[in-house]
OpenMM code with the backbone's topology and positions (N, CA, C; nanometers):
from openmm import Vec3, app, unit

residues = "UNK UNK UNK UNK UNK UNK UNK UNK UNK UNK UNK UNK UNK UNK UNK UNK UNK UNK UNK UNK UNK UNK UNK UNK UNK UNK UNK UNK UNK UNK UNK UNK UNK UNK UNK UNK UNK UNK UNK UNK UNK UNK UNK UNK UNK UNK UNK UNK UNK UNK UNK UNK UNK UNK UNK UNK UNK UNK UNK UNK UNK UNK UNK UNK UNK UNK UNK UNK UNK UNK UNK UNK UNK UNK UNK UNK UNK UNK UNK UNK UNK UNK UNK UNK UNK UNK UNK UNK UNK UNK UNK UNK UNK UNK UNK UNK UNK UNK UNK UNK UNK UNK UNK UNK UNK UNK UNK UNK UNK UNK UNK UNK UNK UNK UNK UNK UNK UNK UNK UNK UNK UNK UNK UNK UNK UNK UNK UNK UNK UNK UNK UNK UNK UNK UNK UNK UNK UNK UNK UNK UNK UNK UNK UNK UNK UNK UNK UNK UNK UNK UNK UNK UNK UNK".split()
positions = [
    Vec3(-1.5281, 0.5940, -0.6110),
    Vec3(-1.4792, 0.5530, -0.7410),
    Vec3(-1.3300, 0.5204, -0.7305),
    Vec3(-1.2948, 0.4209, -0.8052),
    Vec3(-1.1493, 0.3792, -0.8081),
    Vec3(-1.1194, 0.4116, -0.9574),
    Vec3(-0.9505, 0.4516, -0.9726),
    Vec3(-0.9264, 0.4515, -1.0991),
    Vec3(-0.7901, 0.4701, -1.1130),
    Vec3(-0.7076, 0.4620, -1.1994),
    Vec3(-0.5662, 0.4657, -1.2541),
    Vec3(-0.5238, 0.5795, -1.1670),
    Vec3(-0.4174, 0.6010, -1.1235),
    Vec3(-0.3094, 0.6910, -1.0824),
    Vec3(-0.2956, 0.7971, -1.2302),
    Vec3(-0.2962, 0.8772, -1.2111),
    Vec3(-0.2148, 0.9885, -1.3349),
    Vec3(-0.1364, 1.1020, -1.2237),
    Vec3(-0.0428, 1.1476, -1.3091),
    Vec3(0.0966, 1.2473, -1.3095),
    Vec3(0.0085, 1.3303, -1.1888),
    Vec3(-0.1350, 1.4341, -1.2509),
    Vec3(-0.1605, 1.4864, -1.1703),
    Vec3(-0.1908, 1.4675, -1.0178),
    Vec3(-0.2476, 1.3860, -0.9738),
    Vec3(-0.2463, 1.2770, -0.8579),
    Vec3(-0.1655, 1.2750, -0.7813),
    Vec3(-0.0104, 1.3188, -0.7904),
    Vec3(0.0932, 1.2448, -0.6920),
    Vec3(0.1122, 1.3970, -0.5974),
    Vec3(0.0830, 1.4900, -0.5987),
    Vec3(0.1123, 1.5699, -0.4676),
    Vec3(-0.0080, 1.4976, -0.3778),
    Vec3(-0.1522, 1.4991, -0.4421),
    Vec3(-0.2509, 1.4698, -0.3668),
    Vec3(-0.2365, 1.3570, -0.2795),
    Vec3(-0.1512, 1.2740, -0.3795),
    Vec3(-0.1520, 1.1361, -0.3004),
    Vec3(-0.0284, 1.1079, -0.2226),
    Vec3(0.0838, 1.2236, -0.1939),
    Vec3(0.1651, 1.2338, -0.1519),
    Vec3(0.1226, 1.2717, -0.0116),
    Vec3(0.0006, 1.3792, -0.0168),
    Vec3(-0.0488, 1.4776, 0.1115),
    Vec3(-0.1440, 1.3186, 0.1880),
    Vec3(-0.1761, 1.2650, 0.1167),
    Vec3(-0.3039, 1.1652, 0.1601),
    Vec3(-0.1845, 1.0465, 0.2295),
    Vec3(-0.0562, 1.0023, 0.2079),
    Vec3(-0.0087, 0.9101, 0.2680),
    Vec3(0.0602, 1.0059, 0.3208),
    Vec3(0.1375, 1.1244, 0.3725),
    Vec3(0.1843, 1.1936, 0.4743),
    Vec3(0.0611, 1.1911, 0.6083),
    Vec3(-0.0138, 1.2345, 0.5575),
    Vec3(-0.1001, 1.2457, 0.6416),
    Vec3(-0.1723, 1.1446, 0.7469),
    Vec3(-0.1921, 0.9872, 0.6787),
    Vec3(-0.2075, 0.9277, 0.7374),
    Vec3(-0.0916, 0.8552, 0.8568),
    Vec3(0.0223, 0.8547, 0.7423),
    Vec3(0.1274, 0.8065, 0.8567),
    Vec3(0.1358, 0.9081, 0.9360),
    Vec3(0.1201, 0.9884, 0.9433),
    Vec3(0.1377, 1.0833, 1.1209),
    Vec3(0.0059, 1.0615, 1.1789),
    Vec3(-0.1271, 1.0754, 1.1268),
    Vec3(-0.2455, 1.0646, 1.2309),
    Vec3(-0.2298, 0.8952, 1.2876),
    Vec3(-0.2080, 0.8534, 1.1774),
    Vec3(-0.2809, 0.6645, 1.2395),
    Vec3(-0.1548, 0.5944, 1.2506),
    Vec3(-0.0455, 0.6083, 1.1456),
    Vec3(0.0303, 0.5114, 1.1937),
    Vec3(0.1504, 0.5427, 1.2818),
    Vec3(0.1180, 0.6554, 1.3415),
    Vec3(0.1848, 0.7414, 1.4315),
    Vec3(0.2192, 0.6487, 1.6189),
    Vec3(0.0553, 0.5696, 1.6051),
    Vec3(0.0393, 0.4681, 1.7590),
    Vec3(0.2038, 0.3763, 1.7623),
    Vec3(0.1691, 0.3776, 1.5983),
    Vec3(0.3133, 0.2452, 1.5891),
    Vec3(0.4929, 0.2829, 1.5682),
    Vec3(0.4824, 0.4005, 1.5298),
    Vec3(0.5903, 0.4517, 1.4787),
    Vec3(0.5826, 0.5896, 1.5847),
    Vec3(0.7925, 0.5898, 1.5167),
    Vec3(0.8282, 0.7191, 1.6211),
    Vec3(0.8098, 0.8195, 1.4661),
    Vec3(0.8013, 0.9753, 1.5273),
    Vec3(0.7868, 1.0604, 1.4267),
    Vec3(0.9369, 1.0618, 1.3469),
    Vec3(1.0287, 1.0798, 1.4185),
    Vec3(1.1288, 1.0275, 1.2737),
    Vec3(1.0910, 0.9339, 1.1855),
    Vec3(1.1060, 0.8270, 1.2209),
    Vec3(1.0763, 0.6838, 1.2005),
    Vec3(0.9634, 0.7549, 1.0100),
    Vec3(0.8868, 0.7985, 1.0675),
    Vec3(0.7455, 0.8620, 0.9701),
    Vec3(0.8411, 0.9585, 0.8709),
    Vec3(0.9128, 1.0363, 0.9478),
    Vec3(0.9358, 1.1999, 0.8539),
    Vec3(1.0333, 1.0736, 0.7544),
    Vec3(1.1675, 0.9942, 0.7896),
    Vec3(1.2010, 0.9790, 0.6857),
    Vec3(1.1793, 0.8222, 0.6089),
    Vec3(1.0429, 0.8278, 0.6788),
    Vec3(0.9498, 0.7249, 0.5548),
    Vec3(0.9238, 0.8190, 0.4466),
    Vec3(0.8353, 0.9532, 0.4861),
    Vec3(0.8116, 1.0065, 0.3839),
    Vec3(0.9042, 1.0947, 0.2447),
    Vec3(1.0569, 1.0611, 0.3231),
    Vec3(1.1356, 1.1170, 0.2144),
    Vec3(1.1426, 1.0512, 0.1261),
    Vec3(1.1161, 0.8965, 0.1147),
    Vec3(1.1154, 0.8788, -0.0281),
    Vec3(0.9979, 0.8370, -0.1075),
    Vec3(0.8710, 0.8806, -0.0571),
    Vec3(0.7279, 0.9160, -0.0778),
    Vec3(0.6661, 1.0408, -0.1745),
    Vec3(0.7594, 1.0980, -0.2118),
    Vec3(0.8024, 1.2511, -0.2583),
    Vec3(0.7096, 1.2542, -0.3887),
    Vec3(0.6071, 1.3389, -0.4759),
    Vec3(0.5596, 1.3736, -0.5474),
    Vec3(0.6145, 1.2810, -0.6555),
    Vec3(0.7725, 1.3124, -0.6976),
    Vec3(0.8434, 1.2403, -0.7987),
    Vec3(0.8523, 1.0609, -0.7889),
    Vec3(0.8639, 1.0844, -0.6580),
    Vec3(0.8919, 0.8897, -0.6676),
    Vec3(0.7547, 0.8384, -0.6677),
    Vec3(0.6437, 0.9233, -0.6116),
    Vec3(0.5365, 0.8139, -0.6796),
    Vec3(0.4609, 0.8084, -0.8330),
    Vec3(0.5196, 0.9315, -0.8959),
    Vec3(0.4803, 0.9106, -1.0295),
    Vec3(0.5483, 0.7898, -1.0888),
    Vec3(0.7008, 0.7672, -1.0312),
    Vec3(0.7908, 0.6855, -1.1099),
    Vec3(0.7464, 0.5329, -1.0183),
    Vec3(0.7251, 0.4937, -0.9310),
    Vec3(0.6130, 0.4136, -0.8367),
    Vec3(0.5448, 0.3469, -0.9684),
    Vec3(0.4574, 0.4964, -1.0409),
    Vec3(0.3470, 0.4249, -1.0854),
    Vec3(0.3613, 0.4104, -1.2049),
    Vec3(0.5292, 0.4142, -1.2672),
    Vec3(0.5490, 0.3460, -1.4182),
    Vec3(0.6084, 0.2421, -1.3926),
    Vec3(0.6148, 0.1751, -1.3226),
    Vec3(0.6213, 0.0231, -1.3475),
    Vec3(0.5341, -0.0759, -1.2312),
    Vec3(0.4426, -0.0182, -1.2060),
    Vec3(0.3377, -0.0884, -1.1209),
    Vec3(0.1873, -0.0061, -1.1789),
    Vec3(0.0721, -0.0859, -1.1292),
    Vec3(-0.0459, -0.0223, -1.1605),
    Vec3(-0.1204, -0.0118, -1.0222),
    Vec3(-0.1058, 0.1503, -1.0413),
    Vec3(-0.1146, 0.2094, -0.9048),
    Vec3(-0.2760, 0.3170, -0.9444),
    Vec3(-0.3648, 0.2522, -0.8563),
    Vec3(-0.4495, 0.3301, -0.8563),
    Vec3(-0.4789, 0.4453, -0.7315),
    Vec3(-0.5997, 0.5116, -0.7336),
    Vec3(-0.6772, 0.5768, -0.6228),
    Vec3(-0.8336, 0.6025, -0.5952),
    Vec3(-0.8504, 0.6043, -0.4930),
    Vec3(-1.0560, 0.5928, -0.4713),
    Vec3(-1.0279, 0.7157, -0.4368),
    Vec3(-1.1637, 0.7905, -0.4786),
    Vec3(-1.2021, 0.8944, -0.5050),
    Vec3(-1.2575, 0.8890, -0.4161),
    Vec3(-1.3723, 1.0361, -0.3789),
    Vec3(-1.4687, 1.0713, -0.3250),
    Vec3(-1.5233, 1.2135, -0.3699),
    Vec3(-1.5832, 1.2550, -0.4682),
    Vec3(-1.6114, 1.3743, -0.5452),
    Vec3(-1.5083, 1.3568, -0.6239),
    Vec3(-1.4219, 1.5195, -0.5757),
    Vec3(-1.2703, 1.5218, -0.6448),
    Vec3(-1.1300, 1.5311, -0.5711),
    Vec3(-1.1935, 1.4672, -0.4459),
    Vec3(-1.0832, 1.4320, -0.3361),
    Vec3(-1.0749, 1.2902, -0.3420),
    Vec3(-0.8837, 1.2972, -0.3188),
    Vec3(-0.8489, 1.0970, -0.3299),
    Vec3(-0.8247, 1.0889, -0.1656),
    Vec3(-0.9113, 1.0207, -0.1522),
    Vec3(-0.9248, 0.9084, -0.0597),
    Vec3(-0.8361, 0.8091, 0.0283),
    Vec3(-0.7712, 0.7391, -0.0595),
    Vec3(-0.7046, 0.6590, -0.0553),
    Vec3(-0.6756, 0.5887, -0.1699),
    Vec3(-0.5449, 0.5206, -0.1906),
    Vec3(-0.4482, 0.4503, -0.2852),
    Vec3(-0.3793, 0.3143, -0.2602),
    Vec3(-0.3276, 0.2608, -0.3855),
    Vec3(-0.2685, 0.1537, -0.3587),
    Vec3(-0.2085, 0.1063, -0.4602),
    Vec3(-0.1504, 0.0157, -0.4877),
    Vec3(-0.0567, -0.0053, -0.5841),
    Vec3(-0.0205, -0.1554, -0.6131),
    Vec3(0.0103, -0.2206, -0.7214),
    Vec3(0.0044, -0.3853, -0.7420),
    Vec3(0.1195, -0.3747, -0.8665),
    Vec3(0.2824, -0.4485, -0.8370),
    Vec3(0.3366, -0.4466, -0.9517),
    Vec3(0.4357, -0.6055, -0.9225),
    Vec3(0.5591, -0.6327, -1.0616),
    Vec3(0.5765, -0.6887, -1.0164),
    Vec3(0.7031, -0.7289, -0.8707),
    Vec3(0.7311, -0.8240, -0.8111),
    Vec3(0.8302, -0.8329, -0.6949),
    Vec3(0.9484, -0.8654, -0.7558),
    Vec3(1.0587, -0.7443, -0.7544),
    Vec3(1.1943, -0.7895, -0.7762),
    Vec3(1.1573, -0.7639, -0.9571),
    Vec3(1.1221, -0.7439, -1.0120),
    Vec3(1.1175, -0.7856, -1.1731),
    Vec3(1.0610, -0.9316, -1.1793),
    Vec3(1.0054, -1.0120, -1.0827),
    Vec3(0.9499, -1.1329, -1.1511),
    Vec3(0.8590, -1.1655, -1.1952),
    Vec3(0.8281, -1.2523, -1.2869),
    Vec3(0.6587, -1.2615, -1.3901),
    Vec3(0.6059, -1.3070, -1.2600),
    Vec3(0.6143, -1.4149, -1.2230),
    Vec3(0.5196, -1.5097, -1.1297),
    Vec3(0.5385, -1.4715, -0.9749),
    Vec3(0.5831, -1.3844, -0.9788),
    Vec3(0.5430, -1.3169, -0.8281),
    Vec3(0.4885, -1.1301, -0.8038),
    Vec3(0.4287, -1.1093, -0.7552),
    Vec3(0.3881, -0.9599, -0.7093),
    Vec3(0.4003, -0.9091, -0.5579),
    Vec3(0.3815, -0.7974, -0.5980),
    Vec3(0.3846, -0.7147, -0.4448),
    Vec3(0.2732, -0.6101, -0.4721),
    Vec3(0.2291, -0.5728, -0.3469),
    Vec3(0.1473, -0.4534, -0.2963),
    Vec3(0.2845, -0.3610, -0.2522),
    Vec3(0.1961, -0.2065, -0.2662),
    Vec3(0.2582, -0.1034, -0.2423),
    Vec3(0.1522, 0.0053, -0.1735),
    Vec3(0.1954, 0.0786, -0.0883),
    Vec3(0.1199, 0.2083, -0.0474),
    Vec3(0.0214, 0.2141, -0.0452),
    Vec3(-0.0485, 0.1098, 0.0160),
    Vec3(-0.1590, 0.1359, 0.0615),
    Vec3(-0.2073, 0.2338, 0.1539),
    Vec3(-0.2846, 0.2930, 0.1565),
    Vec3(-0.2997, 0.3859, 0.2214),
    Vec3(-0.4402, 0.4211, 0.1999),
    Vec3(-0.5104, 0.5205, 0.3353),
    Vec3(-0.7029, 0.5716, 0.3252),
    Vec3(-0.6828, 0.6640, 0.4445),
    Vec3(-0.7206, 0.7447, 0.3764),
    Vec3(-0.7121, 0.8995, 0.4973),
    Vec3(-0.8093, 0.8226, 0.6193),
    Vec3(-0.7348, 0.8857, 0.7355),
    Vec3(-0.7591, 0.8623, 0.8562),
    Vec3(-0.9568, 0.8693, 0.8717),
    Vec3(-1.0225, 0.9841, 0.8274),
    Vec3(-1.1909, 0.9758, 0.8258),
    Vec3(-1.2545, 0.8502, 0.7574),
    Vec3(-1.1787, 0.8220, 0.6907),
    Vec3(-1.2243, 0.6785, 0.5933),
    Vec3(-1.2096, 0.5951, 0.5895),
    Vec3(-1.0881, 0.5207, 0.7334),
    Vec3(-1.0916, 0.4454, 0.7429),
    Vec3(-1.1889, 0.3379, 0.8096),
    Vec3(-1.2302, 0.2085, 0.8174),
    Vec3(-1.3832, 0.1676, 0.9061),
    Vec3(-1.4730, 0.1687, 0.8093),
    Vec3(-1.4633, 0.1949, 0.6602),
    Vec3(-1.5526, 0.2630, 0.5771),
    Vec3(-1.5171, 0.1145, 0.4752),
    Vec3(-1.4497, 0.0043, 0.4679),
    Vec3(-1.4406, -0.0604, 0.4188),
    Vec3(-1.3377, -0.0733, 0.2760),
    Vec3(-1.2838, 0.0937, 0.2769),
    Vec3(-1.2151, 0.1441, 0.1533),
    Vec3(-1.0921, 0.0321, 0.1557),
    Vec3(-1.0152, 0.0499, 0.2056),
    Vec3(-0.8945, -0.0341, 0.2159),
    Vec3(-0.9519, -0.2106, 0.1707),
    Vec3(-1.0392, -0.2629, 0.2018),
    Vec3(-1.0557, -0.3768, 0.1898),
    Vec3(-1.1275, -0.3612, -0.0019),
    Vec3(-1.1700, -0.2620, -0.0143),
    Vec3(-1.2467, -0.2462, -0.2120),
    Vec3(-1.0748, -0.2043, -0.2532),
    Vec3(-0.9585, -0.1327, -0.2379),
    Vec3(-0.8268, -0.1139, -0.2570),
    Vec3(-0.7748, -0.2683, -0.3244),
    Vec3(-0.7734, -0.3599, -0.1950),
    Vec3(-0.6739, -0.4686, -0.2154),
    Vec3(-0.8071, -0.5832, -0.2953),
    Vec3(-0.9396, -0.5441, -0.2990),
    Vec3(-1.0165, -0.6060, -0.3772),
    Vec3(-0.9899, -0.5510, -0.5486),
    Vec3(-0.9287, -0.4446, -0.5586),
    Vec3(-0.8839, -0.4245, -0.7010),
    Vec3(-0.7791, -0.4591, -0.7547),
    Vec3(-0.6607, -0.4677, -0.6467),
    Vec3(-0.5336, -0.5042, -0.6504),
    Vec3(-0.5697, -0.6408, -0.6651),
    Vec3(-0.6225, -0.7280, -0.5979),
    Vec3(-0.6587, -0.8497, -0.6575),
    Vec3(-0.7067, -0.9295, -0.7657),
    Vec3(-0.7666, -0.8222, -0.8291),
    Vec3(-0.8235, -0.8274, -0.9783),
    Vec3(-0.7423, -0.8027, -1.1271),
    Vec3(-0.6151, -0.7438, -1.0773),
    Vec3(-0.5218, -0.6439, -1.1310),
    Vec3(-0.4698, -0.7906, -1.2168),
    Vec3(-0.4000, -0.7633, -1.3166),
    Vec3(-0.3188, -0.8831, -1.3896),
    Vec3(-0.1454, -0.8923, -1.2892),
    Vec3(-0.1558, -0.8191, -1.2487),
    Vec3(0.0003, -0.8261, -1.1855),
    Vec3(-0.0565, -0.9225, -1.0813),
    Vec3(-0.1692, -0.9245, -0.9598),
    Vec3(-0.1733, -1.0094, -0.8890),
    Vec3(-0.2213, -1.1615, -0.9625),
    Vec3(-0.2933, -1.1558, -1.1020),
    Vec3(-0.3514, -1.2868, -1.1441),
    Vec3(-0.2701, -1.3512, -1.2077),
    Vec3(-0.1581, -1.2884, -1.2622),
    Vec3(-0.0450, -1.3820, -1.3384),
    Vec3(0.0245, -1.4555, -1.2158),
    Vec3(0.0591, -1.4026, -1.0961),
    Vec3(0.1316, -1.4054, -0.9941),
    Vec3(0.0774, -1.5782, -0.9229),
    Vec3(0.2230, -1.6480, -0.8767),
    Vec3(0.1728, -1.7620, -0.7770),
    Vec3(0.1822, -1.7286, -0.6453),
    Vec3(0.2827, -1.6261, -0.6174),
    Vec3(0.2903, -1.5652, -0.4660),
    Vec3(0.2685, -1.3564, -0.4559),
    Vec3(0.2140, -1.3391, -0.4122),
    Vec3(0.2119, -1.1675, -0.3841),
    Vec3(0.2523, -1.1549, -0.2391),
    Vec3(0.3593, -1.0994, -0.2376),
    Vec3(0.4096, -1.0278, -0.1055),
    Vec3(0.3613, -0.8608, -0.1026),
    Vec3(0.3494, -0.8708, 0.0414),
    Vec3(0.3179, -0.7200, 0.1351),
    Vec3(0.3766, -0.6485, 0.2240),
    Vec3(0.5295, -0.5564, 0.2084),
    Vec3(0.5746, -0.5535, 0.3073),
    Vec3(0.4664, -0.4292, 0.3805),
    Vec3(0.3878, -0.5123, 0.5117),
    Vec3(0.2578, -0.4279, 0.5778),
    Vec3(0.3502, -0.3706, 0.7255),
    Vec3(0.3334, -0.2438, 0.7225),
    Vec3(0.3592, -0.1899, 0.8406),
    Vec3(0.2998, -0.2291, 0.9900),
    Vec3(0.3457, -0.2141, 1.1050),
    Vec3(0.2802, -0.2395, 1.2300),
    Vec3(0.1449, -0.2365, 1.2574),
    Vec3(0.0992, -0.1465, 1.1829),
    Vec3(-0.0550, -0.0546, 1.1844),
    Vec3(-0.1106, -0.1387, 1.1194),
    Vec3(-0.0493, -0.1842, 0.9920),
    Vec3(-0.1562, -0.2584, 0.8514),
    Vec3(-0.1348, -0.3801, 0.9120),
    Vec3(-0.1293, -0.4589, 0.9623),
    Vec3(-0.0505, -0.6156, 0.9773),
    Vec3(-0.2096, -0.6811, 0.9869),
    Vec3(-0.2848, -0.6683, 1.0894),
    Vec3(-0.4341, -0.7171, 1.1418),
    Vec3(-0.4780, -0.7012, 1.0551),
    Vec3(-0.4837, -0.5631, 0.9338),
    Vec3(-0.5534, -0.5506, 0.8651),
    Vec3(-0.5655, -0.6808, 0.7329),
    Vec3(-0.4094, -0.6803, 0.6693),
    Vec3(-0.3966, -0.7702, 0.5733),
    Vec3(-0.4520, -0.9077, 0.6344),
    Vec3(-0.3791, -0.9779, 0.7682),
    Vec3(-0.3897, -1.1037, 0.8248),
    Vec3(-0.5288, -1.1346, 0.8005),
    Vec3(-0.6359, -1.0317, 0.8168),
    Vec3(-0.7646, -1.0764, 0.8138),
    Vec3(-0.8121, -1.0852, 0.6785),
    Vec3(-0.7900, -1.0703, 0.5690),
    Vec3(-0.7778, -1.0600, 0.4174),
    Vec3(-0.6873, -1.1753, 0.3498),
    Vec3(-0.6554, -1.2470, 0.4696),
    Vec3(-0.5640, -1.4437, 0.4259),
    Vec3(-0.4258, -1.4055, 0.3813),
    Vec3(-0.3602, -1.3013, 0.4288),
    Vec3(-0.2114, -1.2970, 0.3995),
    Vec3(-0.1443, -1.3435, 0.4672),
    Vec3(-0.0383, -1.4448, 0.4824),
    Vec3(0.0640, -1.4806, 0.6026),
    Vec3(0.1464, -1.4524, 0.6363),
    Vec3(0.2321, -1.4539, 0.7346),
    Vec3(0.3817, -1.3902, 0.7797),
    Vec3(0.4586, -1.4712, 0.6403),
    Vec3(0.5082, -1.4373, 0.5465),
    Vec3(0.6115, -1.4909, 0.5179),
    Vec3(0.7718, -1.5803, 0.6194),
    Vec3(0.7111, -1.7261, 0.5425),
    Vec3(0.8182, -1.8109, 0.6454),
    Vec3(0.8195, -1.8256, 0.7767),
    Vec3(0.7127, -1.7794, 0.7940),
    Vec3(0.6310, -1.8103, 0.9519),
    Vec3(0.6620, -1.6554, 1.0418),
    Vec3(0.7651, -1.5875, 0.9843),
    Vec3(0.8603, -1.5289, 1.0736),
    Vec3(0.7324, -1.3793, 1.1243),
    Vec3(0.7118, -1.3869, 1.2449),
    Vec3(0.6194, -1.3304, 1.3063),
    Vec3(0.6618, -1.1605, 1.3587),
    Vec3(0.7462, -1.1380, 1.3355),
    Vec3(0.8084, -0.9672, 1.4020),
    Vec3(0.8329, -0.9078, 1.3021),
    Vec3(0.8844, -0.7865, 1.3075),
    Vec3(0.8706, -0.6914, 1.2032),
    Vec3(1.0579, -0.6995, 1.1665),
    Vec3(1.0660, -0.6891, 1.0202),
    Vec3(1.1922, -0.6804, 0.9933),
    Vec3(1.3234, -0.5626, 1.0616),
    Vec3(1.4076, -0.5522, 0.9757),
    Vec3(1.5057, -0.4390, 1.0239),
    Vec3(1.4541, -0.2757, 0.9661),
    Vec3(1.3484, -0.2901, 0.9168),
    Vec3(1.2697, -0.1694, 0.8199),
    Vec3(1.1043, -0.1549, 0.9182),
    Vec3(1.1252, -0.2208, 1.0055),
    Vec3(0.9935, -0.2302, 1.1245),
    Vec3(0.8992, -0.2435, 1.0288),
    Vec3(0.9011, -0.3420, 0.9479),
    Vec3(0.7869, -0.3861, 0.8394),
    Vec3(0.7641, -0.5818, 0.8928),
    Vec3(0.6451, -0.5497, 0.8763),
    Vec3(0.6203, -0.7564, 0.8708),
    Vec3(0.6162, -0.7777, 0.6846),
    Vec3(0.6645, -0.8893, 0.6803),
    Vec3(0.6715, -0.9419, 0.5505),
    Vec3(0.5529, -1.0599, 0.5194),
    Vec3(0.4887, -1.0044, 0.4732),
    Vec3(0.3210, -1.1056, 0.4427),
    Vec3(0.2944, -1.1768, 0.3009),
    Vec3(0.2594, -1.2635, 0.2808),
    Vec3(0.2580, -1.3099, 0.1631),
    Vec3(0.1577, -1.3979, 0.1319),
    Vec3(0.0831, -1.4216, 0.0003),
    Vec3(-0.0157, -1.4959, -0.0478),
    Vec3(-0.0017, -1.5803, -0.1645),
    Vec3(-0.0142, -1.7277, -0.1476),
    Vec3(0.0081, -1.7934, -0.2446),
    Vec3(-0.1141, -1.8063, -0.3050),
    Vec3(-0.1028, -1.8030, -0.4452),
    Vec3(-0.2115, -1.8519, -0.5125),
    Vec3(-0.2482, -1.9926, -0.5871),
] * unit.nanometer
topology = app.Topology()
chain = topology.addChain("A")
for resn in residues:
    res = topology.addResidue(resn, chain)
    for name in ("N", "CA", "C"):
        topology.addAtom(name, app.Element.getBySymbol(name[0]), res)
């Protein structure tokens, strides 16, 4: 089940993207690199994350799964971004991540939008590319934030 982010949600979904960036996206990243990704990942910043974006999570009983997030880029009407994506390491292969950015796609932040950017980590990059996202501006390496910058025109 997928559904809205609420207040209660953000340790869970705090433990669910800690967790993955050390099991999986650990191949790509150094463990600093991870510990102070996750400082500003913090319980508080993703509640505030999810007042000005519409940030959901997939369930599984009454454990979250995995999350993701669709708001707009910079404050602009006609453009969006993805955020925090993320699917616990057992679930990934399970197709979750691809029903994630199939909701985020449905979302009014991505349908008002003519371009949605992704800044996708080392780990996520194959993933989005295969889902029709492009390097933004061709530019093929990962920025000064070891992020690729991906983007979809509509």
């Amino acid at each position: 089940m997928i559904r809205r982010f609420e207040e209660k949600d953000a340790q869970a979904v705090h433990n669910l993207i800690a967790r993955t960036m050390r099991e999986t996206n650990s191949r790509d990243y150094s463990a600093d690199y991870i510990e102070n990704s996750l400082m500003s990942l913090t319980p508080d910043r993703l509640i505030e994350r999810a007042r000005h974006t519409h940030f959901y999570v997939v369930c599984d009983g009454d454990a979250i799964v995995g999350c993701g997030a669709v708001g707009p880029y910079w404050g602009q009407e006609d453009e969006s971004s993805f955020f925090n994506i993320f699917v616990l390491p057992e679930y990934q292969g399970r197709g979750i991540g691809r029903q994630i950015v199939g909701v985020l796609e449905q979302d009014e932040y991505f349908l008002r939008a003519k371009r949605v950017e992704i800044p996708a980590s080392i780990t996520g990059c194959p993933f989005y590319r295969k889902l029709g996202y492009q390097f933004k501006n061709g530019v093929e390496t990962p920025d000064d934030e070891l992020l690729y910058r991906l983007e979809k025109f509509r």
